[in-house]
mmCIF file of the N, C-alpha and C atoms, coordinates in Angstrom:
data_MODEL
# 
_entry.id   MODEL 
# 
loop_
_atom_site.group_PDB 
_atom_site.id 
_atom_site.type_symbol 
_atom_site.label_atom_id 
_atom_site.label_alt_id 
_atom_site.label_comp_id 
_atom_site.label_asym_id 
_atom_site.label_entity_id 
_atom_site.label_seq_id 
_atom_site.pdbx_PDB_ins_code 
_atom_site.Cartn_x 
_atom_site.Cartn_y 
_atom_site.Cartn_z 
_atom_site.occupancy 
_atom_site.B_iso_or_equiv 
_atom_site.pdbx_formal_charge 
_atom_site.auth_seq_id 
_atom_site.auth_comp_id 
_atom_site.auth_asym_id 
_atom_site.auth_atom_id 
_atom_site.pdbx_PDB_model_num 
ATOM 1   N N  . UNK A 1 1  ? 11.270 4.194  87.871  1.00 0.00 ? 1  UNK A N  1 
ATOM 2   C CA . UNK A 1 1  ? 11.095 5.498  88.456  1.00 0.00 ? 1  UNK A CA 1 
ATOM 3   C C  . UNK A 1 1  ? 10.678 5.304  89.922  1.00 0.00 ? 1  UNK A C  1 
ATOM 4   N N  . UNK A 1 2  ? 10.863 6.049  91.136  1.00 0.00 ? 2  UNK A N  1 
ATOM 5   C CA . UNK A 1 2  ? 10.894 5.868  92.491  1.00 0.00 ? 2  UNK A CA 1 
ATOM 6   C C  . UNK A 1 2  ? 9.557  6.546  92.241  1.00 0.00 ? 2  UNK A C  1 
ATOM 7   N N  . UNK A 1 3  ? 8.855  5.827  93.596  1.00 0.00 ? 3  UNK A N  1 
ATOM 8   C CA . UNK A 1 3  ? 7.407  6.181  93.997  1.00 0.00 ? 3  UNK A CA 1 
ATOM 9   C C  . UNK A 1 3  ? 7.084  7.938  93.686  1.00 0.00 ? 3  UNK A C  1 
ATOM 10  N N  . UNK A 1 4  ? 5.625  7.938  93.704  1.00 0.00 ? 4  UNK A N  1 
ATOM 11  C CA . UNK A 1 4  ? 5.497  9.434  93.531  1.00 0.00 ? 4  UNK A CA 1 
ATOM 12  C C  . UNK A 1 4  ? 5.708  10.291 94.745  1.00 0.00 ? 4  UNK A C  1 
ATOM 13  N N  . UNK A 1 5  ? 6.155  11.436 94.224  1.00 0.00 ? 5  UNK A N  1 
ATOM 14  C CA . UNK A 1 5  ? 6.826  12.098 95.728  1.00 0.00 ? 5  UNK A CA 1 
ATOM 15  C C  . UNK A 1 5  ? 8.533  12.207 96.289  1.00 0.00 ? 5  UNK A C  1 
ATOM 16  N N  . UNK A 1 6  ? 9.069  10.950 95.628  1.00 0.00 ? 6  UNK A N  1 
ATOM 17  C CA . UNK A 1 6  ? 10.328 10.633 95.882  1.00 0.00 ? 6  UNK A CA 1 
ATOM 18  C C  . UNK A 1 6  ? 11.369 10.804 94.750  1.00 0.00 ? 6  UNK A C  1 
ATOM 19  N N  . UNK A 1 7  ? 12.799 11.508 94.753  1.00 0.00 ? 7  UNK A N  1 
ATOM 20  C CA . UNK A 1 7  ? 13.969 11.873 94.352  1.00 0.00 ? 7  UNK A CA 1 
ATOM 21  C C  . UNK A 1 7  ? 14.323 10.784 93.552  1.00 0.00 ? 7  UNK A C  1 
ATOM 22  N N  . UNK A 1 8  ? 14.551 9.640  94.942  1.00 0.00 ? 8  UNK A N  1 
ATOM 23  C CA . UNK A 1 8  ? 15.393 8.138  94.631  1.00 0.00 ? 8  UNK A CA 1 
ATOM 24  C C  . UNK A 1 8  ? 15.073 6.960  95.379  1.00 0.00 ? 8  UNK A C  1 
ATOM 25  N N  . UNK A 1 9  ? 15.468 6.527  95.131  1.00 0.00 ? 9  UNK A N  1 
ATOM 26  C CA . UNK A 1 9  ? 14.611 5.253  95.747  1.00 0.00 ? 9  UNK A CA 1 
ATOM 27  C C  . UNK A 1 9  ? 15.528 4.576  96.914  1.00 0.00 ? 9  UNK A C  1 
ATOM 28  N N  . UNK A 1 10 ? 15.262 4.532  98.372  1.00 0.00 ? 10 UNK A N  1 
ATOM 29  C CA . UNK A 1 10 ? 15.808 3.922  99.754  1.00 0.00 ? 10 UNK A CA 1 
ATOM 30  C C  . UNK A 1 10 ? 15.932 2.623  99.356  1.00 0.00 ? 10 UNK A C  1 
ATOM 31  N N  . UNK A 1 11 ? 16.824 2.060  99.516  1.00 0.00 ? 11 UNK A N  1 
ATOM 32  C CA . UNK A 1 11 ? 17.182 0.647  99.569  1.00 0.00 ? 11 UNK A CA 1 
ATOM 33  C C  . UNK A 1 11 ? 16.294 -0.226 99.958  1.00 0.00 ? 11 UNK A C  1 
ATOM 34  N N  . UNK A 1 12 ? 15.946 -0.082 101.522 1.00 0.00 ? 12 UNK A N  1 
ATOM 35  C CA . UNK A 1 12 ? 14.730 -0.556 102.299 1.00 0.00 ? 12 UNK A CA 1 
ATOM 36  C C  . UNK A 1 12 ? 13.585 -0.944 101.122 1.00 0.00 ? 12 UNK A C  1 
ATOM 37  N N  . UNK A 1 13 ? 13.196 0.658  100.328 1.00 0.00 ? 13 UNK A N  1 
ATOM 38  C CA . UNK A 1 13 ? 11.878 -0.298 99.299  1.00 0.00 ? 13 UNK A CA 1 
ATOM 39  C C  . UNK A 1 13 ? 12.385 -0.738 98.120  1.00 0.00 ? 13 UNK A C  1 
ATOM 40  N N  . UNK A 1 14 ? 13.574 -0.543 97.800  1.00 0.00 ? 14 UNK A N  1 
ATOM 41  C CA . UNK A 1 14 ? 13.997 -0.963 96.920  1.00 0.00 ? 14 UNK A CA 1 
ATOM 42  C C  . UNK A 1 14 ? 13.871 -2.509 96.451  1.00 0.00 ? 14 UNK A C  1 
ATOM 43  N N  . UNK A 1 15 ? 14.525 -2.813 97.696  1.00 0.00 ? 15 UNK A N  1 
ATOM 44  C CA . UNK A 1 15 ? 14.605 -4.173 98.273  1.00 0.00 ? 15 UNK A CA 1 
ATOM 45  C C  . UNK A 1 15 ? 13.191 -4.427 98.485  1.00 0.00 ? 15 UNK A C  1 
ATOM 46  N N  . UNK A 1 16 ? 12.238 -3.967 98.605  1.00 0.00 ? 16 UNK A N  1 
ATOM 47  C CA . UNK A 1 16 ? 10.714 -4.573 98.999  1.00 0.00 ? 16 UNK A CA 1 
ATOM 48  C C  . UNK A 1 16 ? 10.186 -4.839 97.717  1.00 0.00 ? 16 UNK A C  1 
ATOM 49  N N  . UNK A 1 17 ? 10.182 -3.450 96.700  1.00 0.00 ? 17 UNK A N  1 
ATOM 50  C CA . UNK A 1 17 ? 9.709  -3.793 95.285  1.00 0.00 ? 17 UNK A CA 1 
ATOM 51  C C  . UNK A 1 17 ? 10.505 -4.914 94.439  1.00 0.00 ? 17 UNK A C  1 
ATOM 52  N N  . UNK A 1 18 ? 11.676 -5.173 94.880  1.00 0.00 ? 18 UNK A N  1 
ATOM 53  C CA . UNK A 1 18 ? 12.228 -6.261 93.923  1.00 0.00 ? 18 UNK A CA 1 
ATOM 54  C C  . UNK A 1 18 ? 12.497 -7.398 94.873  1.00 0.00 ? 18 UNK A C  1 
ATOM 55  N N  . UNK A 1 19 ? 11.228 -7.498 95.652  1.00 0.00 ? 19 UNK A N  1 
ATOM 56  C CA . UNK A 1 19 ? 11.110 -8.874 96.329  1.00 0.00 ? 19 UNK A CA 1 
ATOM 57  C C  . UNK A 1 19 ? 12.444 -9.864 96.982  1.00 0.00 ? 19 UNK A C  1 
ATOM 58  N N  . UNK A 1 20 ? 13.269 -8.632 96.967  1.00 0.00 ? 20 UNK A N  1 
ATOM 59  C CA . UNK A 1 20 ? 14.502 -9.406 97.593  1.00 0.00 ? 20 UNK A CA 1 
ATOM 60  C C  . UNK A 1 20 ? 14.531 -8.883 99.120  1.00 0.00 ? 20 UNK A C  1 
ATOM 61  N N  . UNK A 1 21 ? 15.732 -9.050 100.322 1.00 0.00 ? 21 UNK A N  1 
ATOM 62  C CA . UNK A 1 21 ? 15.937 -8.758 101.802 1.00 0.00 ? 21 UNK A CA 1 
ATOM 63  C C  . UNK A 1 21 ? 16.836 -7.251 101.298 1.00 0.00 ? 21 UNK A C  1 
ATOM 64  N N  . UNK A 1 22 ? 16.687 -6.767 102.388 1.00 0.00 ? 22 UNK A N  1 
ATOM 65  C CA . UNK A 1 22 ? 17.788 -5.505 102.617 1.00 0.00 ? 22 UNK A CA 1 
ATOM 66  C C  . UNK A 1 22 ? 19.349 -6.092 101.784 1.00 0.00 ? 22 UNK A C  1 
ATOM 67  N N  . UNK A 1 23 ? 19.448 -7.253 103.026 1.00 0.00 ? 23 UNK A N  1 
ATOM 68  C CA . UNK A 1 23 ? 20.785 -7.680 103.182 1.00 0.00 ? 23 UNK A CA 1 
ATOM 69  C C  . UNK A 1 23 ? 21.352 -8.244 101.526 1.00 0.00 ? 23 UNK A C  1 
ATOM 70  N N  . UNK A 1 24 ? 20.647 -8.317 100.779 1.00 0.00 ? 24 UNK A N  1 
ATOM 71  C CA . UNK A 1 24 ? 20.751 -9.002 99.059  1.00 0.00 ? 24 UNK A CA 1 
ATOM 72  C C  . UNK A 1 24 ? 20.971 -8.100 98.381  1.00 0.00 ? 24 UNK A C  1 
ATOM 73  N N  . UNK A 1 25 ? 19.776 -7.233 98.123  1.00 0.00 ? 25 UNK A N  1 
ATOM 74  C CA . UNK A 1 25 ? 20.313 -5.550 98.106  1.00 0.00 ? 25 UNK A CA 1 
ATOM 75  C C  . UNK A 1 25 ? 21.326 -4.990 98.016  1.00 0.00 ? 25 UNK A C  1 
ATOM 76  N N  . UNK A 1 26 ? 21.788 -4.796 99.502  1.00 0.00 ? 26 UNK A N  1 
ATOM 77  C CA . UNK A 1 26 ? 23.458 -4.349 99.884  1.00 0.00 ? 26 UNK A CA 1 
ATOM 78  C C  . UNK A 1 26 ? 24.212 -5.089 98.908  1.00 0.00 ? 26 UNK A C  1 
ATOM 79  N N  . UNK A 1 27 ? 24.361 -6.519 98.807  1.00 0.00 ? 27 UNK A N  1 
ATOM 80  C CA . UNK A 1 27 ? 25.412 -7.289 99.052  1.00 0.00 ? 27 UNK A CA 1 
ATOM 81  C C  . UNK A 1 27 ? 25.524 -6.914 96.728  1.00 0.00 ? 27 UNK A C  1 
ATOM 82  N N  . UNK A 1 28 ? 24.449 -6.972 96.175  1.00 0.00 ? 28 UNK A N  1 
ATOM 83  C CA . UNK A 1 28 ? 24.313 -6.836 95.205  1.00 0.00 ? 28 UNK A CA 1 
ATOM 84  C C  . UNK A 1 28 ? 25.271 -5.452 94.516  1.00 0.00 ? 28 UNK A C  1 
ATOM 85  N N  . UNK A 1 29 ? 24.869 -4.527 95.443  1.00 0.00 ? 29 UNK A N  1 
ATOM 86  C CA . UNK A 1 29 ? 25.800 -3.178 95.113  1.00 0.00 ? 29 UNK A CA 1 
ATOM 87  C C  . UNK A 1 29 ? 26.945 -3.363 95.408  1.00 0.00 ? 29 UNK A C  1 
ATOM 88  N N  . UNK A 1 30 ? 27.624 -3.414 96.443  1.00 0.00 ? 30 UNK A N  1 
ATOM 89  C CA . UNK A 1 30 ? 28.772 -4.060 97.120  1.00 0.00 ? 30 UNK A CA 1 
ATOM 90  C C  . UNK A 1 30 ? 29.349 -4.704 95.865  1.00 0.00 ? 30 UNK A C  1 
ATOM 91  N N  . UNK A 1 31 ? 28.838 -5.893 95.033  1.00 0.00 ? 31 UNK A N  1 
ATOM 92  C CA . UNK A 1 31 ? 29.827 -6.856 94.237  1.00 0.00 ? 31 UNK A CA 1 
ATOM 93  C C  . UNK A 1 31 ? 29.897 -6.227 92.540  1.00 0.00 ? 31 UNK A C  1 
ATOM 94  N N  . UNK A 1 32 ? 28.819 -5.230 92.502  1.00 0.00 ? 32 UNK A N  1 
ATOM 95  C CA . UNK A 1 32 ? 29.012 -3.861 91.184  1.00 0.00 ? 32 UNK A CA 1 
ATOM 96  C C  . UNK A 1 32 ? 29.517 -2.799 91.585  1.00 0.00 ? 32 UNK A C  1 
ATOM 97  N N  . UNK A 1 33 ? 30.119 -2.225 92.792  1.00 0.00 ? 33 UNK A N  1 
ATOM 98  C CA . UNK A 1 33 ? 30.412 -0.967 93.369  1.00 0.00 ? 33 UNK A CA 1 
ATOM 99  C C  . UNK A 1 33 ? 29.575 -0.238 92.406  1.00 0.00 ? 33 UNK A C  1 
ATOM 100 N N  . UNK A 1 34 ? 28.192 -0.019 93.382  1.00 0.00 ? 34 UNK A N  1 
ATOM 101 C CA . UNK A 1 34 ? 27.020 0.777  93.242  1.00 0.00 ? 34 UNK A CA 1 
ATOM 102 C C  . UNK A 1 34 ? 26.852 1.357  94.361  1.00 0.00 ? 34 UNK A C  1 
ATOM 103 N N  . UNK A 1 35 ? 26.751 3.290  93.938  1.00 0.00 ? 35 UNK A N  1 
ATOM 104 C CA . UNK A 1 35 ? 26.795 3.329  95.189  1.00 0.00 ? 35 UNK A CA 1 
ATOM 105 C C  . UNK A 1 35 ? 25.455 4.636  95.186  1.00 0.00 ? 35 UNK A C  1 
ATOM 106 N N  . UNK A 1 36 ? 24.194 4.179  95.328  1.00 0.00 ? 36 UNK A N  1 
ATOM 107 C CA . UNK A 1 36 ? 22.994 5.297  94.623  1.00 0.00 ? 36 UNK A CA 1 
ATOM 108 C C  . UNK A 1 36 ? 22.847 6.012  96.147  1.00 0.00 ? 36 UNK A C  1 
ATOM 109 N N  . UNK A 1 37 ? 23.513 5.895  97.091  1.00 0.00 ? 37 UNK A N  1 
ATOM 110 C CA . UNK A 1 37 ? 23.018 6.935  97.967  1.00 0.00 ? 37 UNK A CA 1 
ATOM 111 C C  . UNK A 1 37 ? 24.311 7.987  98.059  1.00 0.00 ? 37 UNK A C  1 
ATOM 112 N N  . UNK A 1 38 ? 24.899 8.079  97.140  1.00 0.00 ? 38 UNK A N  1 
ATOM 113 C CA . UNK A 1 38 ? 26.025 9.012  96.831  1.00 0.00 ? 38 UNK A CA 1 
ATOM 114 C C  . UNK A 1 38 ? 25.585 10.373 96.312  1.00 0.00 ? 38 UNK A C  1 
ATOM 115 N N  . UNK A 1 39 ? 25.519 11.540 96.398  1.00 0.00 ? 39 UNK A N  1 
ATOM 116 C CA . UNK A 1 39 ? 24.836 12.838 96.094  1.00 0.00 ? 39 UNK A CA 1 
ATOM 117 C C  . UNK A 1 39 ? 24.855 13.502 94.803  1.00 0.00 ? 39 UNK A C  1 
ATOM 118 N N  . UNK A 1 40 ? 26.331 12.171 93.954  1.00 0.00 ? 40 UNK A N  1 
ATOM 119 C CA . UNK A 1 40 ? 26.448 13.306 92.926  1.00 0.00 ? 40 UNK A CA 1 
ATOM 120 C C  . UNK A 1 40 ? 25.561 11.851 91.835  1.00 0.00 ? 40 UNK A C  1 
ATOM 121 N N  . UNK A 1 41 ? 24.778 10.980 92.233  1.00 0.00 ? 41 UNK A N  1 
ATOM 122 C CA . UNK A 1 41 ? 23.824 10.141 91.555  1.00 0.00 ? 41 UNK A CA 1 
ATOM 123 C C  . UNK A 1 41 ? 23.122 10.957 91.124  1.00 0.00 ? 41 UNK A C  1 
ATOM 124 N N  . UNK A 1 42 ? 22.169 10.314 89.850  1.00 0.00 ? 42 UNK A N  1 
ATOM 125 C CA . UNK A 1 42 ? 21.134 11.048 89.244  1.00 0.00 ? 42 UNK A CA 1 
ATOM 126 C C  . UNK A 1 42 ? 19.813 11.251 90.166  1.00 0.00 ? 42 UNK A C  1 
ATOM 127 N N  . UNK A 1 43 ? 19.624 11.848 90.021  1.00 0.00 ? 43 UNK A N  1 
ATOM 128 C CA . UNK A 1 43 ? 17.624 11.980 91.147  1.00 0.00 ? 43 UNK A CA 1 
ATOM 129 C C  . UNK A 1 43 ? 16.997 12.222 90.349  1.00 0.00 ? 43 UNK A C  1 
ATOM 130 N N  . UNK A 1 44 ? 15.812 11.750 89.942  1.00 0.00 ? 44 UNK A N  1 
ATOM 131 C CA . UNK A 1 44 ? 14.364 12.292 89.487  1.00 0.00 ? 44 UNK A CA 1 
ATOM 132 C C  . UNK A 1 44 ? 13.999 13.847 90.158  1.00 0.00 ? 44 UNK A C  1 
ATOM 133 N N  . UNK A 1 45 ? 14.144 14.454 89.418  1.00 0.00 ? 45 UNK A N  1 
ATOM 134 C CA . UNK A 1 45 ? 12.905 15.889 89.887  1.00 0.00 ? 45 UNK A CA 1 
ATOM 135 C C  . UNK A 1 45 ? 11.177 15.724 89.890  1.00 0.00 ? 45 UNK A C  1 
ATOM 136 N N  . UNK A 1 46 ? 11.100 16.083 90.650  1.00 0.00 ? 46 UNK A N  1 
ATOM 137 C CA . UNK A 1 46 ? 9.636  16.468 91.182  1.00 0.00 ? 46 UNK A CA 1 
ATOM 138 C C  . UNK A 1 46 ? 9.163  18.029 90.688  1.00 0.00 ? 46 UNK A C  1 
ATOM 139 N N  . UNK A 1 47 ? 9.952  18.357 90.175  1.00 0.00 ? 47 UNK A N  1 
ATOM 140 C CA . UNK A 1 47 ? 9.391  19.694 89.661  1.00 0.00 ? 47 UNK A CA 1 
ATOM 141 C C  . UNK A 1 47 ? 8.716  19.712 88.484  1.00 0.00 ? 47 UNK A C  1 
ATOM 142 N N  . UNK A 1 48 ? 7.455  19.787 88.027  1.00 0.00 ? 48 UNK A N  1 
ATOM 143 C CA . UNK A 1 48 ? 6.114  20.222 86.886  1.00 0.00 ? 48 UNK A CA 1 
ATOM 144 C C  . UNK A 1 48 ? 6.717  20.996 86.072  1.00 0.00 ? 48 UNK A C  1 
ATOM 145 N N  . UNK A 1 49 ? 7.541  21.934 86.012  1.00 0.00 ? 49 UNK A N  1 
ATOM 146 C CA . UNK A 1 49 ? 7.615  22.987 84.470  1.00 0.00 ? 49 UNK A CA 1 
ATOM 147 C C  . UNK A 1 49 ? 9.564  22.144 84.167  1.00 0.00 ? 49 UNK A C  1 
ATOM 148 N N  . UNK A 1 50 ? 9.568  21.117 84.547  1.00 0.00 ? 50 UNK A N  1 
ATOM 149 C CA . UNK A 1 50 ? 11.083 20.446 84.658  1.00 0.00 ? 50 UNK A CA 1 
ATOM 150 C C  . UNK A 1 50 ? 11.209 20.494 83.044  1.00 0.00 ? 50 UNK A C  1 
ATOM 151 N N  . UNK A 1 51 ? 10.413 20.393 81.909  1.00 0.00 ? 51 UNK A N  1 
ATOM 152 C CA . UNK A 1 51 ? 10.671 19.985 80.880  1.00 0.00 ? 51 UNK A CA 1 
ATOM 153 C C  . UNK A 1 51 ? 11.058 21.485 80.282  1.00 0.00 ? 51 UNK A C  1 
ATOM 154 N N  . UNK A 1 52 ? 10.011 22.224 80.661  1.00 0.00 ? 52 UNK A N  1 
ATOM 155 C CA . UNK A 1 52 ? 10.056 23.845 79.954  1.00 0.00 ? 52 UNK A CA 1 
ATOM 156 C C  . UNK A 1 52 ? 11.619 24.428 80.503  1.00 0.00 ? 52 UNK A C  1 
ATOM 157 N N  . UNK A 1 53 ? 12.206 23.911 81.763  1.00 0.00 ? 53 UNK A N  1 
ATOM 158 C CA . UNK A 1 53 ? 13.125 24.290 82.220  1.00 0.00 ? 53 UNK A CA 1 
ATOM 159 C C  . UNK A 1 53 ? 14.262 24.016 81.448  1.00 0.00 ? 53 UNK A C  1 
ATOM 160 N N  . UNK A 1 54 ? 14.349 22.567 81.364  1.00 0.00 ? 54 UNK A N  1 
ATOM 161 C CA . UNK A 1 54 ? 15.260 22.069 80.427  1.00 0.00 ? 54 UNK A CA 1 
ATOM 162 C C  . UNK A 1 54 ? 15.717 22.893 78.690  1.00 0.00 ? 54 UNK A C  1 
ATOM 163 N N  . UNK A 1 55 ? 14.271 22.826 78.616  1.00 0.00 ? 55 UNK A N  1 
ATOM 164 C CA . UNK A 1 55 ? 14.363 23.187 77.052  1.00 0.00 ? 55 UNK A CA 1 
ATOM 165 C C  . UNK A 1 55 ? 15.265 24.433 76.777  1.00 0.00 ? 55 UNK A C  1 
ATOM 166 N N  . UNK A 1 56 ? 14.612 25.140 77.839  1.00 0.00 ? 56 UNK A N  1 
ATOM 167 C CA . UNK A 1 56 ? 14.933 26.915 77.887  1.00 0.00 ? 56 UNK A CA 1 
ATOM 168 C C  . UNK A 1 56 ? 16.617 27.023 78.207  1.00 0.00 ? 56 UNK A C  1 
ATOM 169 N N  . UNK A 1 57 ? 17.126 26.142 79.111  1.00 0.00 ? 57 UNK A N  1 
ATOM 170 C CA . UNK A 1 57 ? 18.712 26.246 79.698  1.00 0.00 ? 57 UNK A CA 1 
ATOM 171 C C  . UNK A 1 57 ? 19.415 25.360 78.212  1.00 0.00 ? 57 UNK A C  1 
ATOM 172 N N  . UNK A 1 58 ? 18.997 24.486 77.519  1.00 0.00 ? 58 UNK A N  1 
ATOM 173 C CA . UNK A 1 58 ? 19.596 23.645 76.831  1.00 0.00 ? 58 UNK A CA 1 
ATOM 174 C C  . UNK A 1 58 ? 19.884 24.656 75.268  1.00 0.00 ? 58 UNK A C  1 
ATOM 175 N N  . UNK A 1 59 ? 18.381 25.657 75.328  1.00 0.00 ? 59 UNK A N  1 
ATOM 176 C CA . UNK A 1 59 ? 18.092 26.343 73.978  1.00 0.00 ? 59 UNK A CA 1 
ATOM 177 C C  . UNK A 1 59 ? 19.245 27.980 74.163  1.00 0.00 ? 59 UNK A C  1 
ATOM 178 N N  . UNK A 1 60 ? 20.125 28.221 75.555  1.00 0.00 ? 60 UNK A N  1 
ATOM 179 C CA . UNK A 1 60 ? 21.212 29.090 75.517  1.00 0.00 ? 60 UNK A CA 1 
ATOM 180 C C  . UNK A 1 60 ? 22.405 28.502 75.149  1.00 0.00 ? 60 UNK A C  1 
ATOM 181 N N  . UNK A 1 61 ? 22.509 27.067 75.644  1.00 0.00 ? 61 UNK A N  1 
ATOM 182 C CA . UNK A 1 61 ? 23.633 26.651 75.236  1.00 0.00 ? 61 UNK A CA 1 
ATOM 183 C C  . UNK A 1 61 ? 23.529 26.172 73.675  1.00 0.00 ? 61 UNK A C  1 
ATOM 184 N N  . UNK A 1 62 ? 22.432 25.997 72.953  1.00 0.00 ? 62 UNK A N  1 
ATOM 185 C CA . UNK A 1 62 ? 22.597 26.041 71.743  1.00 0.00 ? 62 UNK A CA 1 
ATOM 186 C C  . UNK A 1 62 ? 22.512 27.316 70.823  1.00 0.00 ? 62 UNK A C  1 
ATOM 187 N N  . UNK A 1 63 ? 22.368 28.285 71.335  1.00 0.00 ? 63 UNK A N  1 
ATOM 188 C CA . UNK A 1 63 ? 21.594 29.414 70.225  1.00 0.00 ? 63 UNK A CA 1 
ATOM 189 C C  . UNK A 1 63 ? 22.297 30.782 71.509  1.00 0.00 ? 63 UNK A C  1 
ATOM 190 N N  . UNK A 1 64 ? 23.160 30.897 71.777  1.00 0.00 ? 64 UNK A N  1 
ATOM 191 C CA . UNK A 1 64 ? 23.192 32.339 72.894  1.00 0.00 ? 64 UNK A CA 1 
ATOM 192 C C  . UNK A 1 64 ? 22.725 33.410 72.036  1.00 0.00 ? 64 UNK A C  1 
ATOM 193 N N  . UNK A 1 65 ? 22.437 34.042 72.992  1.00 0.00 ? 65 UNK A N  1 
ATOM 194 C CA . UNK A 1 65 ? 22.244 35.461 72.827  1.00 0.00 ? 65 UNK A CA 1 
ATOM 195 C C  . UNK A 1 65 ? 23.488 36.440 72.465  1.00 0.00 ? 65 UNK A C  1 
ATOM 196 N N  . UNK A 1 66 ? 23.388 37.122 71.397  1.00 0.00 ? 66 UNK A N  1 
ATOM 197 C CA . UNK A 1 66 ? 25.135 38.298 70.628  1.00 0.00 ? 66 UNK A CA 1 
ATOM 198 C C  . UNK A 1 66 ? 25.170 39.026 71.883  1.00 0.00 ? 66 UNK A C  1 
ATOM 199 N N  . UNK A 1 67 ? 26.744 38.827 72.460  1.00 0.00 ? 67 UNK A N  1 
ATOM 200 C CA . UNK A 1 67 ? 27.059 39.663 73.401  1.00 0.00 ? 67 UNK A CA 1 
ATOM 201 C C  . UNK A 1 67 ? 26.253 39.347 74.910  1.00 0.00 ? 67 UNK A C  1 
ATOM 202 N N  . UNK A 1 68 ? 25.933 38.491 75.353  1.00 0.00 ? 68 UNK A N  1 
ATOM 203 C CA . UNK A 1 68 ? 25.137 37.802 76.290  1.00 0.00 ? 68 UNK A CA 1 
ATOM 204 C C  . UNK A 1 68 ? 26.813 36.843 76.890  1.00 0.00 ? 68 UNK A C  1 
ATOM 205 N N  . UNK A 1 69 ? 26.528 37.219 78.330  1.00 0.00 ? 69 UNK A N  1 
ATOM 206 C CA . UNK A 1 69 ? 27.471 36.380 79.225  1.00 0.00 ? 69 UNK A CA 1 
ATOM 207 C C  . UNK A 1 69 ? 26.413 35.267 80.012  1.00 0.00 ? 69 UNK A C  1 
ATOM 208 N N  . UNK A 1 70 ? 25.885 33.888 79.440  1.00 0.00 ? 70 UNK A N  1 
ATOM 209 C CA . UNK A 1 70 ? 25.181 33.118 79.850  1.00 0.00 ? 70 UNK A CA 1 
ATOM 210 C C  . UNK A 1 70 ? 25.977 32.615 81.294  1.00 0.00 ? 70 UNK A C  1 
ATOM 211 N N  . UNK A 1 71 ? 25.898 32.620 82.505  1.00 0.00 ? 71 UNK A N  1 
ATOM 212 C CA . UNK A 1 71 ? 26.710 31.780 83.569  1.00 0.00 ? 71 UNK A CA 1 
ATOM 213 C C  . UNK A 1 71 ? 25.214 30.833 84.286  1.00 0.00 ? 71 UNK A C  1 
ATOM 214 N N  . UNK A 1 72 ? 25.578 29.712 85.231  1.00 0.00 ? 72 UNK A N  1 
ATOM 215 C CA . UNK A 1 72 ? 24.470 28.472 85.484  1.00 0.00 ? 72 UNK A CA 1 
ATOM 216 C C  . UNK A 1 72 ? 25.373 28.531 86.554  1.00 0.00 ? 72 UNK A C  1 
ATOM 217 N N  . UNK A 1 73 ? 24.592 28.142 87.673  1.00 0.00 ? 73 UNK A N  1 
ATOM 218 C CA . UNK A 1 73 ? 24.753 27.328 89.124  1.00 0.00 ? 73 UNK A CA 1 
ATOM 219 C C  . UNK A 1 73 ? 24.024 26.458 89.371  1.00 0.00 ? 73 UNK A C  1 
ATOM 220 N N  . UNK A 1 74 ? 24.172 25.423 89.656  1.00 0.00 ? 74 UNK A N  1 
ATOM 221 C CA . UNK A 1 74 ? 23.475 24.449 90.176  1.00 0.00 ? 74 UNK A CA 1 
ATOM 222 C C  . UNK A 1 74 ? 23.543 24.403 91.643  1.00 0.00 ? 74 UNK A C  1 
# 
C-alpha cells in the first residue's frame, strides 16, 4: 500500500522503499510492460466511508430497486 496520504506510489520512492536506483525501477517495468503511471491503473482511495460506499453501489447492482433506473458515473 503507498504511504499515507498517497493514491500510488512515484517511482522515485518506489525505487527508495525497494532499495533499488530509479534507473532499475524503470528498466524493471520496461522488460514486464508495466506501466503504473497510466490513469486507467488501480489507485488506493483515501476516502474513510470508501467501504460503506462500496457496499451501498455493489448492494444496487445486486438487489435493484422494482422499477428503479440505477445509472453510475465515475
Amino acid at each position: 500500500m503507498p504511504p499515507e496520504g498517497m493514491t500510488h506510489w512515484s517511482a522515485r520512492r518506489l525505487a527508495e522503499q525497494a532499495w533499488v536506483s530509479h534507473s532499475t525501477l524503470h528498466r524493471m517495468w520496461q522488460a514486464y510492460d508495466l506501466k503504473p503511471h497510466r490513469t486507467e491503473t488501480f489507485k488506493f482511495s483515501q476516502d474513510p466511508q470508501l467501504k460503506e460506499k462500496v457496499v451501498g453501489i455493489v448492494g444496487l447492482h445486486l438487489n435493484p430497486p422494482e422499477q428503479v433506473l440505477v445509472l453510475e458515473v465515475d
